[in-house]
C-alpha positions in Angstrom: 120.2 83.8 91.1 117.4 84.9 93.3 117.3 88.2 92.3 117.0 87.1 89.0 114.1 84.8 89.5 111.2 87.5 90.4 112.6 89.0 86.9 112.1 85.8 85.3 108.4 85.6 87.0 107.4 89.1 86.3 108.5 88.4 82.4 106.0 85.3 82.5 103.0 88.0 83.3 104.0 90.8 80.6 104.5 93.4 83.1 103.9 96.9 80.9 105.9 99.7 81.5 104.1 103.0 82.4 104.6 106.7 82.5 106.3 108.3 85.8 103.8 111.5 85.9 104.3 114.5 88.9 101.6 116.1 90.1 101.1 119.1 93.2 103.1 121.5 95.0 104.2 121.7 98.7 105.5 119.1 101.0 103.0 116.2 102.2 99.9 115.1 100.3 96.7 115.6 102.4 94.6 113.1 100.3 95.3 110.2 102.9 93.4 109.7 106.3 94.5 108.3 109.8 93.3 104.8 109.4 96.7 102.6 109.8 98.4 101.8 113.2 100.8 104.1 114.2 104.9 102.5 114.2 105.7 100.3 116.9 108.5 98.1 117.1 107.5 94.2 115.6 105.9 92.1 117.7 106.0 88.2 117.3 102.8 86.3 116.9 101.3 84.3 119.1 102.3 83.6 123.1 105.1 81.4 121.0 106.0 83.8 118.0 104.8 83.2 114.4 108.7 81.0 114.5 106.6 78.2 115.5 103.3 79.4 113.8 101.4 78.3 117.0 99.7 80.1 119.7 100.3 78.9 123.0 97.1 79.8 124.8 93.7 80.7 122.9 93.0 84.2 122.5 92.5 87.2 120.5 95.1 87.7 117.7 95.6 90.2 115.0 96.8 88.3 111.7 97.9 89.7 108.4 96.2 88.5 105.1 97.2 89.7 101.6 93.4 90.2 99.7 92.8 91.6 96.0 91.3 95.1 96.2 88.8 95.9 93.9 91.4 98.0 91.5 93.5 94.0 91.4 96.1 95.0 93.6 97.7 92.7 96.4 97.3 94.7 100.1 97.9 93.9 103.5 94.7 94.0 106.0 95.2 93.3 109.8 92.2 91.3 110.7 91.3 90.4 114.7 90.9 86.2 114.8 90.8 84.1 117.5 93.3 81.6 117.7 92.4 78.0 119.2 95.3 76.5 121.7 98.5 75.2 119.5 96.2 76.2 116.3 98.9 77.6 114.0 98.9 81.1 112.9 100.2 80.8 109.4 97.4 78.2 108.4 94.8 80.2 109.7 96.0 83.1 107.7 96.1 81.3 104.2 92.9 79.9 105.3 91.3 82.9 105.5 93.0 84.1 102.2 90.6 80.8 100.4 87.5 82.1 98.4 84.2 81.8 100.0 85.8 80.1 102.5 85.1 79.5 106.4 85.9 83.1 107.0 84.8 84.7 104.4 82.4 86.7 106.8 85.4 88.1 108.8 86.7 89.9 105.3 85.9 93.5 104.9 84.3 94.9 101.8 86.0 95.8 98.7 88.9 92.7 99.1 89.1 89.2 97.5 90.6 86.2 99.2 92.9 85.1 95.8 93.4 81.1 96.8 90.9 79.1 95.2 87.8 78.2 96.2 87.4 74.8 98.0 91.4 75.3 98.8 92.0 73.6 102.5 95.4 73.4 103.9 97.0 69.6 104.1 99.7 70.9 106.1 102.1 73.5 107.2 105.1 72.8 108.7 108.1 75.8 109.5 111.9 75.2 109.5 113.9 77.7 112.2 116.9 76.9 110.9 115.9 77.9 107.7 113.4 80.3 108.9 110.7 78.4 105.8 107.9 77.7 106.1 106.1 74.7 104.0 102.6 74.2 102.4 100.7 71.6 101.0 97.7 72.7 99.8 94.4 70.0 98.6 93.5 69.6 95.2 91.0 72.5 94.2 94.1 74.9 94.9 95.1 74.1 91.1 91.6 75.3 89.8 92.6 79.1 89.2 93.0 81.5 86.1 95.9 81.7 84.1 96.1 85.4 84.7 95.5 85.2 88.5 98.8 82.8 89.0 101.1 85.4 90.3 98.7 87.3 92.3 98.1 83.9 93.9 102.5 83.2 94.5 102.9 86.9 96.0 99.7 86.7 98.4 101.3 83.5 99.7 104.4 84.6 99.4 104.1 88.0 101.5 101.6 86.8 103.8 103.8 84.7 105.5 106.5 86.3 104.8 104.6 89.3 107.2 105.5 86.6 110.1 108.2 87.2 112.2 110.2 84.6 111.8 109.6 83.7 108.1 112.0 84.3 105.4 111.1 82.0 102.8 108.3 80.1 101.7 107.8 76.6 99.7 104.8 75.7 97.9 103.2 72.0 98.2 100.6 70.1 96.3 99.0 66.5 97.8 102.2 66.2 99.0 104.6 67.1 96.3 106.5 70.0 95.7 106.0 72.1 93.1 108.2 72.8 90.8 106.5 75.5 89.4 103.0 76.4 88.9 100.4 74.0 87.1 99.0 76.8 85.3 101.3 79.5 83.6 104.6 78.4 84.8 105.4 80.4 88.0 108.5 79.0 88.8 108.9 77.6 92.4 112.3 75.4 91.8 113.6 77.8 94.9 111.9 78.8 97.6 110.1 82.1 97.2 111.0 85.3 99.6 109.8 88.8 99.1 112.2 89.6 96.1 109.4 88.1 93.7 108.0 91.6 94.4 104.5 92.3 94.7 102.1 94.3 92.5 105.0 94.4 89.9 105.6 97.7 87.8 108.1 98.9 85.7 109.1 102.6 85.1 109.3 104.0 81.5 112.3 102.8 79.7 113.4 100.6 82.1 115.1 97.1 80.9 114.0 94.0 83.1 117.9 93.0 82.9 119.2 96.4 84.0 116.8 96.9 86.9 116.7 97.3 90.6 113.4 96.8 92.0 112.2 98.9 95.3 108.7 98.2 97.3 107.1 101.5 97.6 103.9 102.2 99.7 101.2 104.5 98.3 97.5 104.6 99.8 94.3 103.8 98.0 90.1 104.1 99.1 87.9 101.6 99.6 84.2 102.7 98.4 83.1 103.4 101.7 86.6 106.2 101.5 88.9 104.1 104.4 92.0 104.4 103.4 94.6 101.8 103.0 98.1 101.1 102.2 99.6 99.2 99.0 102.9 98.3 98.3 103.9 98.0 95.0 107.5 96.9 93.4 108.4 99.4 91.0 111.5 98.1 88.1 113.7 101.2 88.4 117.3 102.1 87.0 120.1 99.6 88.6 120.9 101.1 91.9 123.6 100.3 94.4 121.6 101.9 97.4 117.8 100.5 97.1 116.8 102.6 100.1 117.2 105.9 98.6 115.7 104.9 95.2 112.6 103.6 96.8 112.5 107.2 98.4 113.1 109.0 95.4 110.4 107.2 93.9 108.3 107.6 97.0 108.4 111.0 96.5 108.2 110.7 92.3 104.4 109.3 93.2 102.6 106.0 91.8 102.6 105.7 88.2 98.2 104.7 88.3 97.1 107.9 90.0 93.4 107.1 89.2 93.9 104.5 92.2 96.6 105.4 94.6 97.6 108.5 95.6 101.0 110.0 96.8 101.4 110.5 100.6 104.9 112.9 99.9 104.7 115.6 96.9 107.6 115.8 94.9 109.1 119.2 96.2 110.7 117.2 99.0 114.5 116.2 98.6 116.3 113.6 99.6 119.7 115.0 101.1 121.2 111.9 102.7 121.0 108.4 103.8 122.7 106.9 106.0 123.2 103.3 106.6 124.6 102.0 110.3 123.9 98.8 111.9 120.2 98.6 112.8 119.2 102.0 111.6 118.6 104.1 108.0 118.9 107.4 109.0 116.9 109.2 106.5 117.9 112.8 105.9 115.1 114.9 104.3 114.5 119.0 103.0 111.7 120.9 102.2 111.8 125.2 101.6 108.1 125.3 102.9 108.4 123.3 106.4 108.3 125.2 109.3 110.4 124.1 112.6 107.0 122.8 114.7 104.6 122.3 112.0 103.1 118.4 112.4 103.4 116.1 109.8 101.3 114.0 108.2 101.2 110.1 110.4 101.0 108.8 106.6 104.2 110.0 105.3 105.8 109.4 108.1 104.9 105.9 108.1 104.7 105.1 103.9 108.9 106.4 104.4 109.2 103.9 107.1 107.8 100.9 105.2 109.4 101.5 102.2 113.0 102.1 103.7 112.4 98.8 105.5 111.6 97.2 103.0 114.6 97.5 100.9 117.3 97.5 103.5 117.9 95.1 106.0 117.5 98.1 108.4 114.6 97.5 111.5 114.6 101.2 112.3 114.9 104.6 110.6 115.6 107.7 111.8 114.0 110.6 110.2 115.6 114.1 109.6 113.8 117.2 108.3 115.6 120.1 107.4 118.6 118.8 110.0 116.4 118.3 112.9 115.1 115.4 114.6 112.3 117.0 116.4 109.6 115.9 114.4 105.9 114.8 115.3 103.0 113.5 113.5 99.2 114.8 113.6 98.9 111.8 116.1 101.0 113.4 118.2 103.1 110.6 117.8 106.8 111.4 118.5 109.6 110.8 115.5 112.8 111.7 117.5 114.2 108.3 118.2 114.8 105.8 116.0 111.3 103.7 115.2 110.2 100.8 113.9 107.6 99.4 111.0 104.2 99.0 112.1 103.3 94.9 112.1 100.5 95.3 111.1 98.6 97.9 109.1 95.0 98.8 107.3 92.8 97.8 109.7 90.1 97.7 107.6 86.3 96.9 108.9 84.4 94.4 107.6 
């Protein structure tokens, strides 16, 4: 039922199928640059954790806001905030996701804030139990564009979401629930989680009803050339192991190469994965590696996002060519088991 309803919302836009296209030779790309955090095990936030969506002292907090880059796609951009005592995290971030709004200032250059302007938050309220949070939202949050309905559901949706402690997500209006959206029908009968995908795509030939869909993350350049993650949920061929088809796409490369780029070329081969408790151990070959040679921090860290994103895995273990010894050009060591970053694309305003 759920997996079927980010189908059924993805029909509702016309998603268009594009061409997978290959491009380059050798193992990493080299297009990306260090700009993203290096992986760290999740952090809650707030002194409390974003469970309660408060922060129990004031201070200086990094939050995660989903904002339209000028290319229309949905990205994640860690932005420093300070957070007032018992001020909750998860309003301030939709807050700041409002057009023109009271932080518009604090946005960098190059992203949109989707929620409508004049949007202010009636309340939020979060469920541990269920691990939901709820929103009402004021009036002017109905004064949107057809087209911009489902870029408005996922930025809600995943910024959340992005929250430890947040699982699912229900939609309010002057205190009402919405059933679905006022505009184009989004529905919102169940609450929405992170299989409505984000940045929807399909792959050529691919049927909606036959389809798995895997979050991959590719990097794009703002105008002033910082570079920046985007996650995109690519419709691929039914698969029993998401995982590995996210990586095999990974590797296959976005399908719009005029605006992200590939941080793995396709001469890289997926041996093995392995699936155990906590941990995706990802097992990876390439002819042209050499035992020593340090690998790109952007590979390393698009593989780790996009396992973790479609497994329920918190860690992943990377192989290359049988060993574990590997290193980034941070100097940042791969050997254990790590973690996805919290946050990512630090982007300056």
């Amino acid at each position: 039922m759920v997996q079927k309803r980010w189908i059924r919302g993805a029909v509702l836009t016309g998603v268009l199928a594009l061409p997978i296209l290959t491009a380059g030779c050798g193992l990493f790309s080299q297009e990306t640059s260090r700009s993203i955090d290096p992986p760290q095990v999740e952090i809650k936030d707030g002194a409390e954790g974003a469970e309660t969506g408060q922060a129990g002292v004031q201070g200086q907090e990094t939050l995660t806001v989903y904002l339209e880059d000028r290319n229309g796609y949905l990205a994640p951009i860690s932005i420093p905030t300070t957070l007032g005592t018992n001020e909750a995290a998860a309003q301030k971030a939709l807050e700041m996701m409002v057009e023109n709004g009271t932080y518009a200032n604090q946005l960098p250059e190059d992203f949109r804030a989707v929620l409508p302007q004049g949007t202010q938050i009636n309340s939020y309220t979060y469920d541990k139990e269920q691990k939901l949070a709820k929103v009402d939202f004021s009036e002017p949050f109905t004064n949107y564009n057809p087209q911009d309905e489902r870029t408005i559901v996922e930025a809600i949706t995943w910024t959340l979401t992005a929250m430890t402690g947040i699982e699912q997500v229900e939609i309010w209006h002057e205190g009402a629930k919405l059933q679905e959206m006022p505009m184009d029908s989004f529905p919102l009968d169940e609450p929405l989680t992170r299989t409505i995908g984000i940045n929807i795509e399909a792959a050529d030939g691919i049927s909606y009803s036959q389809s798995t869909p895997v979050t991959l993350y590719f990097s794009a350049q703002t105008l002033n050339d910082e570079q920046y993650y985007v996650p995109v949920t690519r419709l691929v061929a039914r698969s029993d192991n998401p995982a590995e088809a996210a990586l095999q796409q990974l590797i296959s490369g976005p399908l719009n190469r005029k605006e992200l780029t590939s941080v793995i070329l396709p001469d890289v081969v997926v041996k093995n994965i392995v699936h155990e408790g906590d941990v995706v151990t990802v097992d990876l070959e390439d002819e042209f590696y050499e035992e020593g040679q340090k690998l790109p921090a952007e590979m390393l860290q698009a593989l780790v996002l996009s396992v973790t994103e479609n497994s329920d895995a918190t860690t992943v273990q990377i192989k290359l060519n049988g060993q574990t010894n590997v290193v980034d050009d941070d100097d940042k060591s791969y050997t254990e088991p790590v973690g996805r970053p919290h946050h990512v694309n630090a982007i300056k305003s």
